[in-house]
N, C-alpha and C positions, 0 to 999 in steps of 0.2 A: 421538370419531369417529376412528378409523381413519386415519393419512396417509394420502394417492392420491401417488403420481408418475405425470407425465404425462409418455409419453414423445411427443416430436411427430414424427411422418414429415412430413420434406420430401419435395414429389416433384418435381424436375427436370427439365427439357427437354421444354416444353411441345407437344403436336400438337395441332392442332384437333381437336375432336369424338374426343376417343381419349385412354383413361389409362394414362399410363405413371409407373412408380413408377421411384425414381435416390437417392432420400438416406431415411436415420431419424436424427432428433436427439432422446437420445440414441443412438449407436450400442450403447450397453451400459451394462448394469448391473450392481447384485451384490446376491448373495443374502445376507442377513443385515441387511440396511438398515434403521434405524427409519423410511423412507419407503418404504414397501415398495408401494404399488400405483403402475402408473405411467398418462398420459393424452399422443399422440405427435401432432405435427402433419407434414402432406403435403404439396409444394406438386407440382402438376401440371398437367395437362391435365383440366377438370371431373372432377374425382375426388371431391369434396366429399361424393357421397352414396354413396360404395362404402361396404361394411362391413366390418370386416375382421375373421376369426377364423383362429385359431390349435388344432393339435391338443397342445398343448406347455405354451402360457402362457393364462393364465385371463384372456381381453378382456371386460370387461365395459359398453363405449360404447364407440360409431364417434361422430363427433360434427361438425357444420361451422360455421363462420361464414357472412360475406357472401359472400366469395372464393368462386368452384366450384374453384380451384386447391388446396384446404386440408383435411386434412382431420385431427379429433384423434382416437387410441383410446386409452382407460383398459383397462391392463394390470395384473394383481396378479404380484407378483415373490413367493413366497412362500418360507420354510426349505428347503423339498421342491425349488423349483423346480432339475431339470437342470442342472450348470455346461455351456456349452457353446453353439451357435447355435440360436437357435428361429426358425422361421419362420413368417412372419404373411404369410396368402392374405386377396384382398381382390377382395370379390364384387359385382357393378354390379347394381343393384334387381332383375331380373327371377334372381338367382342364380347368372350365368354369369363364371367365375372369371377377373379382368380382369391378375393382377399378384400378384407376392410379394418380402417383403423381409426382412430377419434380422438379427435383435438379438443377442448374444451375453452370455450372463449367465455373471458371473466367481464367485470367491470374494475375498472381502475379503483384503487385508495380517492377520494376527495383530495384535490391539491396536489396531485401527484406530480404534474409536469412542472409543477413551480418549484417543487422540493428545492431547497437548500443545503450545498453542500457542507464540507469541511472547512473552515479558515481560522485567520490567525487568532481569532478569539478563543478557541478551540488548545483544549491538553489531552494530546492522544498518547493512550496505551498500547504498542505492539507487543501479541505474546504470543507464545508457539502453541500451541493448543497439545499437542503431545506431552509438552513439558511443563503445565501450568497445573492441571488440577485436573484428576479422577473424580467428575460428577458418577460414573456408572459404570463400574469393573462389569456388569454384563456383557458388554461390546468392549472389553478389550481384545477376546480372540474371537475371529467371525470365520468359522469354514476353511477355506485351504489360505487364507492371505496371513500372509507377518506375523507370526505374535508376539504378542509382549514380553517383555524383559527388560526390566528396568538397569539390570546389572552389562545391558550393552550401550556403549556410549551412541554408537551409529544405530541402536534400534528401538521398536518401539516400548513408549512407556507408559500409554494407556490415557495421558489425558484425552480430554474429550471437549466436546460442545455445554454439557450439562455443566461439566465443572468449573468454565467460563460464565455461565447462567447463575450458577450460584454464588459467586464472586463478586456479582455487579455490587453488594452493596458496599463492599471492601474498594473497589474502582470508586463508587462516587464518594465517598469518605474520604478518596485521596485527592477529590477534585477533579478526576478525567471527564472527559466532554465527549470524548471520539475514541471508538476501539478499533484496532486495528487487529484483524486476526491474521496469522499466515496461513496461507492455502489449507482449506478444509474438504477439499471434493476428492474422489476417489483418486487414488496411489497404489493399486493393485498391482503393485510392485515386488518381486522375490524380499530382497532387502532392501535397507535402507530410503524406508519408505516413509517415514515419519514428518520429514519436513516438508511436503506434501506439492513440491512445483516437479514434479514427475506425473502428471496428471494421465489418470486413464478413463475419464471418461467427467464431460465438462458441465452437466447435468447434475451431477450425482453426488453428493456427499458421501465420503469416505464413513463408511459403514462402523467402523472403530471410533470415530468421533461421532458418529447416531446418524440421524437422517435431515433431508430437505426442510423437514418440520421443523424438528429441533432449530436448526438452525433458524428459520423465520421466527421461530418462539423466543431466540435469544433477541435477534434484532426488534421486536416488539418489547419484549421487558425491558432491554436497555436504553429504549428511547422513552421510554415512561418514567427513568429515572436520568432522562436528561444526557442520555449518550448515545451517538450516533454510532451504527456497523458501517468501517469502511471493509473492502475487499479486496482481498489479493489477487489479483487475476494475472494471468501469462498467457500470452499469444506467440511467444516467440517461440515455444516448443513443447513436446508431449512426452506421455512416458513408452519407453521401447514398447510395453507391452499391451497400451492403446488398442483397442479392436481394428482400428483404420491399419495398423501394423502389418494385419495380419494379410489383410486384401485393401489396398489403396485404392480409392475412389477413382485416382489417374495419377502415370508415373510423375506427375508434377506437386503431386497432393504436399510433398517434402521436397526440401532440399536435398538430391542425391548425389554421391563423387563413386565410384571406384573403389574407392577406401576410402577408410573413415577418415575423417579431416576435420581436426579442431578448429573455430574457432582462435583468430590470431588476437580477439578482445582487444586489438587496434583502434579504439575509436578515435583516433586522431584521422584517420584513414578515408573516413566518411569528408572531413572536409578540405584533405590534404590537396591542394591541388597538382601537386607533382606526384600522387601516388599512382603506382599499377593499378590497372583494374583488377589483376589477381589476389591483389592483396585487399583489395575492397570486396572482393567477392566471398573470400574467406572468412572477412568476419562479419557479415552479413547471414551469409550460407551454408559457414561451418557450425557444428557441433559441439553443446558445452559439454558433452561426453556422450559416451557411446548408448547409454541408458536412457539419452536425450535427443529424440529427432529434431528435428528441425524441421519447420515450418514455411513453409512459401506462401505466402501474403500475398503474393501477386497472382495467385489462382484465385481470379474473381470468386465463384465459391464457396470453397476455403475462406475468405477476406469478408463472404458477405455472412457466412454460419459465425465467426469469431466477433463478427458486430451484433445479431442478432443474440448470441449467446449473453455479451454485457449486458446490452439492453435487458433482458429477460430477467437476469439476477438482480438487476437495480429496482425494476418494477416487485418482484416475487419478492424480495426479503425488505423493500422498503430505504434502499440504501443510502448513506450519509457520504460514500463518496469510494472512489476507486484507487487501490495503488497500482499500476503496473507496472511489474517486474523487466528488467531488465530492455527498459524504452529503447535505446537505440539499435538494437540489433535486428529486427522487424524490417519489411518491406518500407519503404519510408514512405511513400503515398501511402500504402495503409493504414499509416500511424495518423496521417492527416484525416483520411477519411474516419476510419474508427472513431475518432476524439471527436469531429463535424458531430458524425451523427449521434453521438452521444449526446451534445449538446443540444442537439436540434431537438431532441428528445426534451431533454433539462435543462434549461438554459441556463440554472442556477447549480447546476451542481458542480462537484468539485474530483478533477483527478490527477494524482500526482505520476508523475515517471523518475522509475530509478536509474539516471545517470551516473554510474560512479567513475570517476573521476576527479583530478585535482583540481582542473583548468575551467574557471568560469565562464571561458568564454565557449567552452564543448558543449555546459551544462544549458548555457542562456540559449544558445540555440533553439534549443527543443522549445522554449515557452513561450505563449502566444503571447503578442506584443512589444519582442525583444526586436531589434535590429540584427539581421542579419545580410551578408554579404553578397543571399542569391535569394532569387523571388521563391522557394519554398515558406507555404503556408503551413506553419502549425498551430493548430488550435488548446495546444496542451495546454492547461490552467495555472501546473503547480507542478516546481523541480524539486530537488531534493538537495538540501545544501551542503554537500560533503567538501569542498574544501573548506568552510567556517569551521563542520568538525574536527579536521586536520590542527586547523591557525588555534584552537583554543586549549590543545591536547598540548601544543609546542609553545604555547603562548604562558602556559602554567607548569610547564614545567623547567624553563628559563634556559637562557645561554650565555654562552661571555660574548662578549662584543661593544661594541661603541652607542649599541642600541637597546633600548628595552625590550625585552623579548616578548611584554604584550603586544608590541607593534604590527604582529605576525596576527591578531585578532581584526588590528584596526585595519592593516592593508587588504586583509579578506573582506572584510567590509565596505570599505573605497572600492570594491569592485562592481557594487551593484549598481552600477550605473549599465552593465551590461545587461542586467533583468529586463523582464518586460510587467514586472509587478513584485515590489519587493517584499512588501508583506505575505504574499501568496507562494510562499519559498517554504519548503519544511526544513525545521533543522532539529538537531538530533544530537547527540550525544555518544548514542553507539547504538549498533544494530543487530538482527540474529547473524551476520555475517564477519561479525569484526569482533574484536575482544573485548571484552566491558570495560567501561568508562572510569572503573576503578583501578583494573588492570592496566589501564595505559595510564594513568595517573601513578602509578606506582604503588597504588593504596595507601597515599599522603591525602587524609580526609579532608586537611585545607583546604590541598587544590579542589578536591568534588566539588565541596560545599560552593566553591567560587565559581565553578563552572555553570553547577545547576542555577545558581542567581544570575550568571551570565546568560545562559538559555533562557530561563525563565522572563527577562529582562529586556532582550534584545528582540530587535524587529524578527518577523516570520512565524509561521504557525510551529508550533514546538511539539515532536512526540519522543517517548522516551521509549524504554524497552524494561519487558516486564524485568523485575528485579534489580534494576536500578537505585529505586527506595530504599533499599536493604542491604548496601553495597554491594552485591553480590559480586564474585570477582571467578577470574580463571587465572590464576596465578602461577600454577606449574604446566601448563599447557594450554595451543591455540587451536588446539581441536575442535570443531564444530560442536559435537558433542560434550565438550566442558564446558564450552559457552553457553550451551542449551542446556544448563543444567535445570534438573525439578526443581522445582519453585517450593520451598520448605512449606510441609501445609499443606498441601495438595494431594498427598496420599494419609490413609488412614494411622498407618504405620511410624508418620514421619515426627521425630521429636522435635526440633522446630516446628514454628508455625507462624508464619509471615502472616498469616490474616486476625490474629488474636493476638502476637506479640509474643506466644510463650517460647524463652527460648530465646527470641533473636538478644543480642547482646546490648549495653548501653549506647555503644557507638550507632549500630544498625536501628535502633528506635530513635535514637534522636536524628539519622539519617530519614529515617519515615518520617518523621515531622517538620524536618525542615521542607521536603518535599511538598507537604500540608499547607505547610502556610506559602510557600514560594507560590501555590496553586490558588492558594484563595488572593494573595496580593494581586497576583495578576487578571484574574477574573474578575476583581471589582476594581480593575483599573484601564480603560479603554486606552489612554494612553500609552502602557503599555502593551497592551495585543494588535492596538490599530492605531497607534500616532508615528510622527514621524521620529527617522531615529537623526540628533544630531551628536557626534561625538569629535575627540581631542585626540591629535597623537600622545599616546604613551610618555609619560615624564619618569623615568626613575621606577619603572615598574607600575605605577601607577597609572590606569585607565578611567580614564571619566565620561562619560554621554548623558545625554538628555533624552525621553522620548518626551512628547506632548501632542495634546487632540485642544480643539479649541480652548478652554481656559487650566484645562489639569496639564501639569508641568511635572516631572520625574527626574532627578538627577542619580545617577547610579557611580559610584566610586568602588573601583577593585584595584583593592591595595596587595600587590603580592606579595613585599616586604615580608619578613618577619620580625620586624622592628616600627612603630609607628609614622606617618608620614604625616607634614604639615603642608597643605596646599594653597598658595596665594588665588584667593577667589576673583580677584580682579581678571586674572586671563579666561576665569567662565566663563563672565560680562553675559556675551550672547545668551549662554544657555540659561543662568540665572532670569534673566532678564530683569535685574532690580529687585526682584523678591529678598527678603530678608531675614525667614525663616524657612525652617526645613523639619518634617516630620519624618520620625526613621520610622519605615513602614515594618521593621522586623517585633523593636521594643515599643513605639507609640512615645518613644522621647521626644521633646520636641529641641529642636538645632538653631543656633543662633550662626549665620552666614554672613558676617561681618568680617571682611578682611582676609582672616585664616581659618581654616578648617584640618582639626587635625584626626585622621582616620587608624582604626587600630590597624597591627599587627594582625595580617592574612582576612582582612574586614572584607566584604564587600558590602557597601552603607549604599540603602538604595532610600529614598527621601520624593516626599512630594512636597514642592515649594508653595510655601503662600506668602 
């Protein structure tokens, strides 16, 4: 069958007894789409039974819900179709022409449908855009929405899109490849609106971070210096104060109860098979809070506006690749189709889902090519590897027992044989949701430094989170807000300055540099971003693996001692394979691999064999 896209006209500014048209989502298309017919919803004044035709674009359904405010039309975009604005007239039952509105159909970027996503070659930046850098104090207060205050933890603080734009050269100097921003589209939200997955409208850039432009202007400048824009997107729910809020397209548009009902974040639930259905239903159709509707996926609709929506932002800004937020909570077929047609769209690109959970066997679920227990198809690309984050946080920071407590590194690793693509796993360090990677380290720079060579080193695509570079820590609280601190630098005011250096301390610059170089070893090393990983159980604190791609060979050693270790090279054998020197990729020493190999005190020695 044929795709439809469905484009939906909103229709705005309601009169009694009288249709007035004011919005189309989308506002455009392009010709050459493999989703080439489209279906638009209206929100109005009883407009529900206009019909609408077009002398230009091929409408084939006017369509309604419950709402008289709504209405959908199935459009075909065809090869032939005109680049340019079409106009769509829209007739009230007895024929008499009530309103018109225009879509504008583009041509595609060259190479668009082959685009290439994110993968493990890739070092991505995720940053909060509020908390990173004031490119434009003009848009930090816009009209009646939020303002700025830097002096509240839960409010806004004025970063923006510009001050991500102006930063790229500081990002490629540290070696990033992929940026990841957190939600940028409007959050027309009373308070705490900042962190931007309260969405009120899916079209729209949040007006305090600038506009639709801006933002395509960043993801232009940043792929011209070799960094992809991936996207934060959520499907799973919106903000209370969402326009759909206020008049629902149909009582199913959301998940509704009676009262309000959280969210039991059960995912064990989804594959439990001895659980109640009530308790599957809750945390599927509950609530991450009250601020947060919930979404029904299974309103074709609804399911077909949130697929056209990705698509649209992947084409308009040019995109390197998708995260979505909080994957398994969503209608589950819709999780499948969404991801189908995305790819059918890109057959190369790249979208991650955020599973958080400890159990890899929750996580592998979700990703296409995993084994699972039941015929659901999912076509998701890339998970997210939070139990690896967990086993490296425990793994360095030691315990008594019979075992070395890397072991906790290497058994998260033994696990992937439950993936369905192990390189295509993102792992992490910490995130805008957890407490910085220094803070759970205790602020023992040993351990970081070991960890970042551990990430940096290990199979899967790697993203850090801004201010990691620079130890940045939350040390006397796990408030969202102290984790999201302002990035020093970022305002005009600020005496640090993370992007020139003045200011940060000796430890925190030579944190940036190790950073530096962790990023360029890896980059000019395929067998670490894309070879395979083979590693050794844990001897005495000490960890050892190998990656390797056809003739480059990598041996990595993390010594947690803080006393030197001497290691008999004869139980490498395999990963050695006979080589008999070793290049330390940090100093450009070169290693003689005869016999024993002694590693310093909190080293981690990463070596290419010849």
């Amino acid at each position: 069958m044929k795709n439809t896209v469905i484009l939906i006209l909103l229709l705005t500014g309601i009169v009694a007894n009288a249709q007035k048209l004011s919005k189309i989502e989308p506002a455009s298309w392009w010709v050459g789409m493999s989703m080439d017919t489209v279906e638009f919803m209206v929100y109005g004044s009883a407009i529900a039974d206009l019909k609408a035709e077009s002398k230009t674009l091929k409408i084939t359904k006017s369509e309604r819900l419950e709402s008289e405010n709504y209405l959908f039309v199935t459009a075909v975009i065809t090869n032939s179709t005109t680049i340019g604005p079409h106009k769509m007239s829209f007739r009230i039952p007895n024929g008499k022409l009530t309103g018109e509105l225009f879509v504008d159909i583009l041509n595609r970027r060259e190479g668009s449908a082959q685009r290439k996503g994110f993968s493990s070659v890739d070092f991505i930046y995720l940053l909060m855009p509020d908390r990173f850098r004031n490119g434009n104090p003009l848009n930090d207060n816009i009209n009646d929405m939020e303002k700025s205050d830097r002096t509240k933890l839960g409010g806004r603080h004025g970063g923006d899109i510009e001050g991500v734009r102006l930063s790229l050269d500081y990002l490629q100097d540290l070696g990033v490849t992929g940026l990841w921003l957190n939600p940028v589209l409007e959050n027309d939200m009373p308070d705490y609106s900042y962190h931007g997955y309260a969405m009120t409208d899916l079209y729209k850039v949040d007006a305090r971070f600038g506009s639709n432009e801006d933002y395509k202007r960043l993801s232009s400048e940043a792929k011209q210096k070799g960094i992809g824009l991936i996207m934060d997107q959520v499907a799973n729910h919106i903000g209370s104060h969402h326009l759909w809020m206020s008049d629902l397209p149909s009582g199913d548009w959301i998940n509704q109860w009676e009262a309000f009902t959280q969210t039991n974040h059960m995912k064990v639930s989804r594959f439990d098979v001895h659980a109640a259905e009530v308790d599957r239903k809750q945390f599927t159709d509950g609530w991450f809070v009250e601020t947060m509707p919930d979404l029904n996926q299974a309103n074709p609709k609804l399911a077909r506006y949130l697929i056209q929506n990705s698509i649209w932002w992947v084409e308009y800004l040019d995109l390197y690749g998708i995260r979505m937020d909080t994957w398994s909570y969503p209608n589950k077929e819709f999780l499948s189709n969404w991801t189908k047609a995305i790819l059918e769209e890109y057959p190369q690109f790249n979208i991650v889902g955020e599973e958080w959970v400890s159990d890899a066997g929750l996580i592998s679920y979700w990703q296409a090519g995993a084994k699972r227990q039941d015929d659901y198809q999912s076509y998701l690309p890339s998970v997210m590897d939070f139990p690896l984050q967990t086993a490296i946080v425990e793994g360095l920071q030691g315990e008594e027992g019979w075992r070395s407590s890397m072991t906790k590194i290497y058994e998260s690793l033994a696990n992937d044989y439950k993936y369905g693509d192990v390189n295509n796993i993102m792992i992490f360090p910490d995130n805008h949701d957890m407490s910085r990677i220094f803070t759970q380290l205790e602020e023992n720079f040993d351990h970081w430094k070991m960890a970042m060579s551990l990430y940096f080193t290990t199979r899967g695509t790697l993203q850090i989170f801004y201010g990691t570079e620079i130890l940045m820590t939350n040390r006397d609280s796990d408030d969202h807000g102290v984790i999201r601190t302002d990035f020093p630098g970022g305002w005009e005011d600020d005496q640090v300055n993370a992007f020139t250096g003045l200011g940060l301390t000796s430890q925190q610059l030579e944190a940036q540099n190790w950073i530096k170089k962790l990023a360029e070893i890896r980059k000019g090393s395929p067998a670490l971003h894309s070879g395979e990983l083979l590693h050794y159980i844990p001897d005495s604190e000490v960890y050892v693996y190998f990656r390797s791609l056809e003739l480059e060979r990598i041996m990595v050693i993390a010594n947690r001692n803080e006393i030197s270790k001497e290691l008999n090279l004869a139980r490498y054998s395999q990963g050695t394979n006979g080589l008999k020197t070793g290049l330390n990729l940090i100093t450009g020493e070169a290693i003689n691999l005869n016999n024993v190999l002694t590693v310093g005190p909190m080293e981690t020695l990463i070596m290419e064999l010849k």
